[in-house]
C-alpha positions, -999 to +999 in steps of 0.1 A: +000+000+000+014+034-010+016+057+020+004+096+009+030+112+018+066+116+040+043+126+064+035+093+073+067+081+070+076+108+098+050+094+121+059+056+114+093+063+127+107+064+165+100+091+182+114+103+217+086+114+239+094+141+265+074+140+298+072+170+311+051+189+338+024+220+330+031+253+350-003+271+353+007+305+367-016+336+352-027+365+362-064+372+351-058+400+332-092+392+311-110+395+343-149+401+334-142+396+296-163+367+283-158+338+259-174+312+237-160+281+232-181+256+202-164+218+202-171+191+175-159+154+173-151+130+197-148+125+231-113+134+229-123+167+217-147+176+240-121+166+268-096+194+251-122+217+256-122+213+298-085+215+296-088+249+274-117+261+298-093+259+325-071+280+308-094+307+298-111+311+333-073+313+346-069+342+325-103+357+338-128+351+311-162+339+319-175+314+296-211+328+277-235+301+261-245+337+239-216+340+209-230+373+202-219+385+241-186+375+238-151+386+236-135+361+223-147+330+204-125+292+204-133+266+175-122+234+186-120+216+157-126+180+141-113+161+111-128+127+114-158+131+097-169+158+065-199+169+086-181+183+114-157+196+089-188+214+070-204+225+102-173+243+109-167+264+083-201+272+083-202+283+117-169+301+109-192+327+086-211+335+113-183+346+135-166+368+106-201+389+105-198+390+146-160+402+139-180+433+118-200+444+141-172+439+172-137+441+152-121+437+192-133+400+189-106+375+190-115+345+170-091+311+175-092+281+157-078+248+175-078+214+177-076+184+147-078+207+114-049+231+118-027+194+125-036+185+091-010+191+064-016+232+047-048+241+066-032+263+089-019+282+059-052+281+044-069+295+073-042+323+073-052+328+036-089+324+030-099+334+067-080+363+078-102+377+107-092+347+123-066+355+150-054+326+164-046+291+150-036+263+175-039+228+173-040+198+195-004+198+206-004+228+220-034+238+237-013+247+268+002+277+249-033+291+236-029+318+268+001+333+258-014+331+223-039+352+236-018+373+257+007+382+232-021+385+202-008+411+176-030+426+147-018+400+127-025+364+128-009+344+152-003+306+143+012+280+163+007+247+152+033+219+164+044+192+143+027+156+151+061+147+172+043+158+206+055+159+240+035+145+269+020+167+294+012+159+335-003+180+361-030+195+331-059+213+350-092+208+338-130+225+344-148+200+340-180+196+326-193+172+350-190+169+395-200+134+388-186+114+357-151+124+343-127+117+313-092+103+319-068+108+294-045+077+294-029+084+261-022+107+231-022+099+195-024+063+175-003+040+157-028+018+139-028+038+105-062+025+098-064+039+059-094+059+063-085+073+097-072+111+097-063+111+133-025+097+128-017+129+107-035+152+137-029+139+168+003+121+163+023+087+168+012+070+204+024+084+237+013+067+266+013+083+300+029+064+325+008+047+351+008+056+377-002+100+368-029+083+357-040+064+390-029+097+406-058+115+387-081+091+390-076+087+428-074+128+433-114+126+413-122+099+440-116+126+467-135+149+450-165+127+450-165+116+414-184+081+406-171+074+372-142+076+352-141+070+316-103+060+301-096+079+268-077+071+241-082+064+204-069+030+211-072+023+245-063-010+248-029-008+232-021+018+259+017+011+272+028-008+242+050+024+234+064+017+271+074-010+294+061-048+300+048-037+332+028-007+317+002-024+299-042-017+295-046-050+318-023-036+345-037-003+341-072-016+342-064-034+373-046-003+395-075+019+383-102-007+400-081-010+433-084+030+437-127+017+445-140+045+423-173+031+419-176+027+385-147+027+354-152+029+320-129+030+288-129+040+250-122+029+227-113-002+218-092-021+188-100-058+187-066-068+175-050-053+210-081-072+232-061-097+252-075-126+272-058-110+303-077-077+301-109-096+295-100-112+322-092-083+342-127-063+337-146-094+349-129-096+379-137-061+389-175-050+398-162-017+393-150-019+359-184-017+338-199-043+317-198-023+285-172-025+251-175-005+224-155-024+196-160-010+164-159-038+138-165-010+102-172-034+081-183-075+079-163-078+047-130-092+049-122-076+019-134-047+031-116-051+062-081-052+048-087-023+026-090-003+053-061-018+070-082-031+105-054-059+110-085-088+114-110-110+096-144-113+105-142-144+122-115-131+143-136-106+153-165-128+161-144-151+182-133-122+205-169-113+206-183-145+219-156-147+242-166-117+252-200-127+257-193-155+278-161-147+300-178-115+310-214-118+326-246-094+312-217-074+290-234-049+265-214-043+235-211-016+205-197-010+175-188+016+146-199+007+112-186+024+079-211+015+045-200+027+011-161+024+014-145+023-019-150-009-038-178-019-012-198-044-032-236-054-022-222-089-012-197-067+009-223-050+023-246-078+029-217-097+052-217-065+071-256-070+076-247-104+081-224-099+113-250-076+131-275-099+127-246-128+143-237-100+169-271-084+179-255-054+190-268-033+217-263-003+197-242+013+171-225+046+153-232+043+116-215+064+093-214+070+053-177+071+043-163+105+034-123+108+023-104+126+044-076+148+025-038+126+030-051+093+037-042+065+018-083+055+015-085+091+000-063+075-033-091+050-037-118+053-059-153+064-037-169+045-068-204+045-050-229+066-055-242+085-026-278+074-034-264+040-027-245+049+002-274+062+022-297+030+010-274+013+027-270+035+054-309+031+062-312-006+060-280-009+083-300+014+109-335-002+106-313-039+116-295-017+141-326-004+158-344-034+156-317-051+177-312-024+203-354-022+211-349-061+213-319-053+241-336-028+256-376-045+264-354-072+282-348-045+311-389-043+315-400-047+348-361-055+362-342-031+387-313-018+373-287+006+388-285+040+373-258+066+378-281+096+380-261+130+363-287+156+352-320+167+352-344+155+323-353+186+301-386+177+292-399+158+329-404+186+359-382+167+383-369+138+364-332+129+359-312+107+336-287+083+338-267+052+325-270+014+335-241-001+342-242-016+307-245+021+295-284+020+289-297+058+291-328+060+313-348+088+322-362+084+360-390+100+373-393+123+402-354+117+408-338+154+407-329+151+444-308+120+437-282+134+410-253+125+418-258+093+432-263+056+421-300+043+430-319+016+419-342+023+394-369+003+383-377+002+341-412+007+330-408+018+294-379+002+267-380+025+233-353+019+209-323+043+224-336+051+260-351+036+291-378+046+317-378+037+351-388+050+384-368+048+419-372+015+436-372+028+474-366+002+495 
């Protein structure tokens, strides 16, 4: 397989990881100044944006849910899919009219796009009122960024060749459930996958900063942690023996946080130890996302997933059986170049095997420097969407299958904000991730309860508290 570019290359090759410490000292010079901060993408995403909260309320600004109110406006950006891509740039023409009416606004641009190869410079070129390009290796220096901001553009985009950061501060957008990062960047190459080029090779933090963090959340009251990483189960193969996702797995239960989750998974790093590691725990939940994108082996090596089908049915079974009442997800990718019917239909094929409890479906969309991009998208979007609806209609039928067997049974729900639409309701997650919506529970956020379910639809639950 060709790679696109010496980019890769670069990324492919060793790298020396620094591991370094953040120094947070600021005066809050921006004191009363306000600022609105728009994320798309992933998890991962949405996790930089509490670590570049913290750094704006250090400098003073108060965050506005109003864009039209603020004083300063922060894209964080994604590349995996076209439609965040497309909502961003046409979000973007909104702020340049706000940067009319206000020309004191500062406008920044961070996160996955300005990593990509030239879109910095575009931005520079096609988007001048934008004042500040950063991107997801430096997010630490977006206050002097700010701070030092001239009349013209200031860009500061580090190559993929990232260091690794402890002590980061976050504001969190949660007192109760809380992301963990326990690594940076991703080594799989995946050929339709964008976030090598963006976020870099892998760098794994070392253990035990991350049993630090998660212990210092216990303290705080936190009862749930969710690992991050793009691949969280090859976590310390960039590090020692001792370092591995099992080992890790295992310190994080012994801190007792009462409940742990992780995303996401690759099934060619699942290991029988770290299967057996989360059954052994109560406190590690009994939910795997494990994307499988496609049921066609062909399929499957074209976009470079490093298993066959039946491999990944195997792991899934074992799954099934080594850890009890598990729930299990996926990611599913239909028109990928040269995707046949017969290709497709295999795909239908393993979700019908798998009855998945849910799952993300997406139309493929090239992304610009990845070897899938080189391929011929030789389906017609008609077709990719026909696809895309009978996928979800097996999808759905499978999930309101999962979800009626809760009728009637007490579950335990995490409880972490009101319900929008119930006076005094509240919703929540199962252990196995199920959302439910509880009645009459406002006064119990925060806390795990047993909840009794008395309504199943296809992607929620109802359920009312079981007082004993």
């Amino acid at each position: 397989m060709n790679l696109p570019n010496m980019q890769e290359a670069k990324i492919r090759g060793k790298q020396k990881v620094n591991y370094l410490k953040h120094e947070h000292n600021y005066e809050p010079v921006f004191k009363g100044k306000k600022f609105f901060l728009k994320t798309y993408g992933c998890q991962m995403n949405v996790h930089d944006s509490e670590e570049i909260r913290f750094y704006l309320n250090s400098l003073g600004f108060i965050e506005t849910q109003d864009m039209n109110k603020s004083d300063l406006v922060v894209l964080n950006t994604c590349a995996i899919r076209e439609n965040a891509h497309d909502k961003f740039y046409g979000f973007l023409g909104r702020c340049k009219h706000l940067k009319r009416e206000n020309p004191d606004l500062i406008i920044a641009v961070g996160g996955c796009m300005p990593q990509q190869s030239n879109v910095a410079t575009t931005l520079k070129e096609k988007h001048p009122y934008v004042d500040i390009v950063f991107g997801t290796h430096n997010i630490h220096e977006l206050p002097k960024l700010i701070l030092e901001k001239k009349k013209e553009q200031d860009i500061e985009v580090y190559s993929i060749e990232g260091n690794v950061y402890e002590n980061t501060q976050y504001i969190r957008d949660s007192k109760i459930t809380a992301w963990v990062n326990i690594m940076y960047g991703c080594d799989k190459f995946c050929t339709y996958c964008i976030v090598p080029y963006t976020r870099g090779k892998q760098r794994s933090r070392h253990l035990k900063e991350i049993v630090s963090e998660v212990e210092e959340l216990k303290k705080k009251g936190y009862q749930e942690v969710t690992l991050l990483g793009q691949n969280v189960n090859a976590y310390g193969k960039d590090l020692s023996k001792d370092e591995s996702f099992a080992n890790l797995l295992t310190s994080v239960a012994k801190t007792n946080i009462p409940r742990i989750r992780f995303v996401t998974s690759h099934p060619w790093d699942f290991t029988d130890d770290l299967i057996d590691v989360i059954s052994k725990y109560p406190n590690i939940m009994p939910y795997i996302h494990l994307p499988i994108q496609s049921g066609s082996n062909k399929i499957l090596k074209l976009m470079g997933r490093r298993y066959t089908k039946e491999e990944y049915l195997t792991l899934f079974n074992k799954l099934k059986t080594k850890i009890p009442g598990v729930s299990i997800t996926t990611d599913i990718i239909v028109g990928f170049p040269n995707e046949t019917e017969q290709d497709f239909l295999e795909t239908l094929d393993v979700v019908n095997t798998c009855q998945f409890d849910g799952a993300y479906t997406f139309i493929y969309s090239p992304r610009e420097a990845t070897p899938a991009s080189k391929m011929p998208d030789n389906i017609s979007l008609e077709e990719k969407e026909q696809r895309l609806r009978r996928l979800n209609e097996l999808v759905n039928k499978y999930s309101l299958n999962h979800n009626q067997e809760y009728l009637k049974k007490i579950v335990k729900v995490l409880l972490i904000d009101k319900c929008e639409k119930e006076e005094n309701g509240a919703f929540g997650y199962t252990e196995t991730m199920k959302l439910v919506n509880v009645k009459d529970a406002i006064d119990y956020i925060g806390q795990i309860v047993d909840v009794e379910i008395t309504d199943a639809k296809s992607f929620s639950l109802n359920g009312i508290i079981k007082k004993i």
